[in-house]
Legacy VTK file of the C-alpha trace (Angstrom):
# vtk DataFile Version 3.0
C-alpha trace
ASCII
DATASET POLYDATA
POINTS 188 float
-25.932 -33.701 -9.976
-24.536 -30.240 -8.258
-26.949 -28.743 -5.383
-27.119 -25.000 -4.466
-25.114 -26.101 -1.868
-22.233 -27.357 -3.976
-22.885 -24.750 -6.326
-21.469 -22.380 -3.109
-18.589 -23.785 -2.241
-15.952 -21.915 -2.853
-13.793 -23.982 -5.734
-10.451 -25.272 -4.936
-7.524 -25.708 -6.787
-6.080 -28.332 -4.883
-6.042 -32.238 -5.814
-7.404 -34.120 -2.919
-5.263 -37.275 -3.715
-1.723 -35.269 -4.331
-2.613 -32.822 -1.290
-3.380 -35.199 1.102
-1.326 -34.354 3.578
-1.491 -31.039 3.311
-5.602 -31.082 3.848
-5.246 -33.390 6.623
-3.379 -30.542 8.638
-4.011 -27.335 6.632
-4.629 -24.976 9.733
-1.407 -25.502 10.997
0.534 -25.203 8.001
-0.958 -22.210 6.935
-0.580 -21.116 10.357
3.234 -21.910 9.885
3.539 -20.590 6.558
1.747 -17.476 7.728
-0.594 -17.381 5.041
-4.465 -17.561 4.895
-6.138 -21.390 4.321
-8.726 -19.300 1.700
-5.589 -18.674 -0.198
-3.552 -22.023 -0.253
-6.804 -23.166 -2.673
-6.706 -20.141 -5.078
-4.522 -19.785 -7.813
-1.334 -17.290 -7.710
-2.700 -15.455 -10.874
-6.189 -14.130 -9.048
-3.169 -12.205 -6.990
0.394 -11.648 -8.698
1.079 -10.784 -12.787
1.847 -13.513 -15.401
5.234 -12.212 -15.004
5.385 -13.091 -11.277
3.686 -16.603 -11.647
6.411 -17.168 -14.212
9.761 -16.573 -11.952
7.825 -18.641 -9.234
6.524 -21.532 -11.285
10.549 -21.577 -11.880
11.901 -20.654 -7.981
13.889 -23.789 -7.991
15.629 -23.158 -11.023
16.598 -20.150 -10.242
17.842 -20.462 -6.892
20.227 -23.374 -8.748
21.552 -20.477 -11.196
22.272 -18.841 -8.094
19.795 -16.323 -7.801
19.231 -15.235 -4.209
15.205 -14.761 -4.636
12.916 -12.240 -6.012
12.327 -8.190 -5.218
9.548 -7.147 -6.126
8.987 -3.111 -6.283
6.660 -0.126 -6.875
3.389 -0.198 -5.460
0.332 -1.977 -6.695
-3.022 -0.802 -5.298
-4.868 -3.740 -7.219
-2.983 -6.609 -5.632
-1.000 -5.201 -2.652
2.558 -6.707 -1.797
0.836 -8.242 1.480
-1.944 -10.293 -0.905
1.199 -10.862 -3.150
3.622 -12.335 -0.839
0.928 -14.227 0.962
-0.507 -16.042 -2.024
3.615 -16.775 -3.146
3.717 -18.417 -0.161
0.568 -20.926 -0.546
1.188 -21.419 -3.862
4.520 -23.195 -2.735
2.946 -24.514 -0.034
0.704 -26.021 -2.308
4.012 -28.045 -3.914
5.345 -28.898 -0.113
7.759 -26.243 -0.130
8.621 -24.877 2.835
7.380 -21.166 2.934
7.088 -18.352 5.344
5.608 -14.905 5.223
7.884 -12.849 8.010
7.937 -9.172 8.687
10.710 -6.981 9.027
9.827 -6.961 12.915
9.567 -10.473 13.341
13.122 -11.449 11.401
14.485 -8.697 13.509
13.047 -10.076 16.875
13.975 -13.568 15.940
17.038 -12.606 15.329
17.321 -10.670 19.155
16.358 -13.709 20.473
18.770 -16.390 18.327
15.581 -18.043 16.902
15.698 -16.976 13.316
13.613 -19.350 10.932
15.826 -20.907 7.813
12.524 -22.134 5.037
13.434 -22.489 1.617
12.091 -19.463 0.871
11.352 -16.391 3.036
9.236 -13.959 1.945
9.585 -10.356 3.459
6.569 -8.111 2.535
7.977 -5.237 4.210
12.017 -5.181 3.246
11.755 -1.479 2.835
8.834 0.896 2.743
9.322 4.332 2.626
8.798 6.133 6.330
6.114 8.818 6.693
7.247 10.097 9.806
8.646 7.014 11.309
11.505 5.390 12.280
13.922 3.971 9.748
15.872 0.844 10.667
19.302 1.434 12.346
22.704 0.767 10.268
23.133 -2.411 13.088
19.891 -3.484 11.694
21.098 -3.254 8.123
24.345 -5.264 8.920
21.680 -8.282 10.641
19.358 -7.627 7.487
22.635 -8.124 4.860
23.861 -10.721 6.859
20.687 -12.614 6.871
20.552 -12.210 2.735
24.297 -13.325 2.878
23.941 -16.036 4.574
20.301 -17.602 2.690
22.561 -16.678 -0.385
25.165 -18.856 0.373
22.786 -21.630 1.557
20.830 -21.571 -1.400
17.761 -20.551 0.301
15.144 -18.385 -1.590
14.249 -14.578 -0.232
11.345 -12.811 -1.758
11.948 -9.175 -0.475
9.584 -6.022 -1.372
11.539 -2.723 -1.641
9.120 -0.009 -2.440
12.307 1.788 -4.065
15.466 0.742 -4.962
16.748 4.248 -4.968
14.880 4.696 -1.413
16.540 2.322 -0.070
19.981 2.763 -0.998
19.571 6.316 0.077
18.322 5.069 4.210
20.003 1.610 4.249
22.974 2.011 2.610
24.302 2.011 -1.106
26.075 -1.283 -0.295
22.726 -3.305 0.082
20.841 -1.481 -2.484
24.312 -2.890 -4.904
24.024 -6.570 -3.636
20.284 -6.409 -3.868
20.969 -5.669 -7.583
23.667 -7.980 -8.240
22.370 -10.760 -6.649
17.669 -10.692 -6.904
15.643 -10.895 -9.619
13.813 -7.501 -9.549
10.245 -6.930 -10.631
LINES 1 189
188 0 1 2 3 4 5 6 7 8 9 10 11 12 13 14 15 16 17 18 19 20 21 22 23 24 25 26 27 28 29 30 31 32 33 34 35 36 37 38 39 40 41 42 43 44 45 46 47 48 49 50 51 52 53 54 55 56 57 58 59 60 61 62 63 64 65 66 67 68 69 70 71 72 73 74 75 76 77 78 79 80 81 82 83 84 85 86 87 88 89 90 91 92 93 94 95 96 97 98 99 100 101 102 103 104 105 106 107 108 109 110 111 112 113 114 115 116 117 118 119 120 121 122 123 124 125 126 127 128 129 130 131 132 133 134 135 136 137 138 139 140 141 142 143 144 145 146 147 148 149 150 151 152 153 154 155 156 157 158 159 160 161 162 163 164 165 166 167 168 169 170 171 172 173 174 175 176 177 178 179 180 181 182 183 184 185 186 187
């Protein structure tokens, strides 16, 4: 018989037996991953569309047809790209994938400093946002940013980007990423 007490807890998704190992540790792998622990037991739907569930339920297949990852676009004030990218990342989590949430100024830093992470699949909630006064990213930054893509391409490693525009960013990074971008991500 439920108590008030069990009645609330908040419900998880995840199967005690099959996530195991993930439960035992679950601080520091959501610490890794960079994602909230609330979120590694919600479902991706409460946060992305049915169409974005769908290309992730299939990440692996795609990244075996040679797709380099997903970009998603546009701006959604219901589930912002920072919820979005965030709950992507537990929901792999969640299958022992090896995930992780990294901003623009972190893969950048990394980079500066020869550390740059390799997961499965990195998810950059901040690709390109259009500047309200700031400073837009350098063309040596570009060249580190395209060769990071390259280079996860050609590994077979999994990038979710979010560009707020496609035509923005072509016009401050460079037609030549905007072009690969296209050729080479699923775009949403």
């Amino acid at each position: 018989m439920k108590t008030e007490a069990d009645a609330k807890q908040p419900t998880s998704i995840l199967n005690e037996e099959y996530h195991a190992r993930l439960l035992a540790d679950i601080d520091h792998f959501a610490g890794v991953a960079n994602v909230p622990v609330s979120m590694i037991h919600e479902p991706l739907a409460k946060y992305c569309s049915p169409e974005e569930v769908k290309w992730v339920r299939h990440i692996l297949l795609h990244r075996e047809k040679g797709v380099a990852g997903l970009c998603l676009t546009g701006i959604d004030v219901k589930h912002p790209v920072e919820s979005k990218m965030m709950a992507i990342g537990a929901a792999l989590l969640r299958n022992y994938i090896d995930a992780r949430v990294v901003t623009m100024t972190t893969l950048l830093e990394e980079h500066k400093t020869g550390e740059v992470e390799s997961p499965t699949v990195l998810l950059i909630p901040n690709f390109y946002v259009e500047y309200a006064g700031g400073k837009p990213n350098t063309n040596w930054q570009v060249n580190i940013l395209q060769d990071i893509l390259m280079r996860r391409l050609v590994e077979k490693k999994t990038t979710v980007i979010y560009v707020q525009s496609i035509e923005g960013l072509k016009k401050n990074f460079g037609e030549g990423i905007g072009v690969f971008i296209e050729a080479h991500w699923h775009i949403l």
